[in-house]
C-alpha positions in Angstrom: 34.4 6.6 -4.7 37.3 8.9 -3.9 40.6 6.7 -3.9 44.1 7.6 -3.1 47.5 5.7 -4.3 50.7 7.3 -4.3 50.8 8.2 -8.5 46.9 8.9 -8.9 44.3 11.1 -6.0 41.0 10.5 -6.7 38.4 13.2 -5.4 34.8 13.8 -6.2 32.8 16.7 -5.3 29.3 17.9 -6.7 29.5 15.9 -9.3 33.1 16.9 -10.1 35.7 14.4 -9.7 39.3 15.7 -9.9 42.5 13.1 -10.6 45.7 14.6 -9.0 48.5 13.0 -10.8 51.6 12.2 -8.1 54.0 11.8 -10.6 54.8 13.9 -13.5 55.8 11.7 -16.3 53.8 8.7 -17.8 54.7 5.1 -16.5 53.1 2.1 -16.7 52.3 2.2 -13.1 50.8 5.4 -13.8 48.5 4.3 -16.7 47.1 1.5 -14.9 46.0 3.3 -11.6 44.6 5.9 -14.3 42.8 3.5 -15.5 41.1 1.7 -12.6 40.3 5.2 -11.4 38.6 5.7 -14.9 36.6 2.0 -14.6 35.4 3.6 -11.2 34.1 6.9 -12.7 32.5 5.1 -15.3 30.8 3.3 -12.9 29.9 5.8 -10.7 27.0 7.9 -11.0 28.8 10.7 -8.7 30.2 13.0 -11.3 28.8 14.4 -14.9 32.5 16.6 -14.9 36.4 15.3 -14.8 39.4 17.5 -13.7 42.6 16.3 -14.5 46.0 18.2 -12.7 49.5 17.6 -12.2 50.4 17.1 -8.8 53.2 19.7 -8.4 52.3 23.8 -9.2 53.0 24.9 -12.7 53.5 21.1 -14.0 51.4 18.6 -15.7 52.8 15.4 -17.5 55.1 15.4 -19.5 54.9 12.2 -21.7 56.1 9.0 -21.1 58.7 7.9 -18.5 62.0 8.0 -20.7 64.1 6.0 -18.3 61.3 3.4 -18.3 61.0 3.2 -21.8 64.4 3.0 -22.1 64.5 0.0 -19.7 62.2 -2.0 -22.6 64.6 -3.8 -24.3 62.2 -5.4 -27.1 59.9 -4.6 -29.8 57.1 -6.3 -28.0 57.5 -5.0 -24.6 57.4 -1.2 -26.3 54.5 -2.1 -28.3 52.5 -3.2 -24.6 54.0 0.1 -23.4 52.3 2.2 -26.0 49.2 0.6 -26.5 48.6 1.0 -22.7 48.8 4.2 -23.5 46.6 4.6 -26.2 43.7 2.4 -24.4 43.8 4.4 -21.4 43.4 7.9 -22.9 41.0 6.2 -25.6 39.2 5.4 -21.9 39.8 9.2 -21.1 38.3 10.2 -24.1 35.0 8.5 -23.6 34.8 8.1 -19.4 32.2 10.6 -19.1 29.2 11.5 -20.8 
């Protein structure tokens, strides 16, 4: 179950699994490899305990991507942008028992 992209490392070990985040802010990108590596833990019987760490010492995310969000030129498109967001950490909230 471990997978590796270049924003999200997946690692599972004695029924730990630790995501390493490659990127230190929040893009969509980001949220959507977070998520498919949530789908996979949920699915997995391989870990009872998730770790979640920045990728870089001493750092850890620091909110959304403001030059992305910036790039969203419409109401709509924002709206998509946050409510990916708010599903995937809702997923967060409840990936594990």
């Amino acid at each position: 179950m471990p997978g590796e992209s270049s924003r999200v490392l997946v690692e599972c070990s004695d029924r730990v699994a630790t995501i390493c985040f490659g990127e230190s802010t929040l893009t969509r990108g980001l949220l959507r490899e977070l998520d498919q590596a949530l789908r996979s833990l949920e699915r997995s019987p391989a870990a009872d305990v998730l770790i979640l760490r920045g990728g870089r010492p001493g750092r850890f995310l620091s909110g959304p991507s403001l030059n992305e969000y910036a790039g969203l030129t419409d109401d709509e498109s924002r709206r998509r942008f946050a409510l990916l967001g708010q599903t995937v950490f809702k997923r967060l909230e409840t990936s594990l028992p």
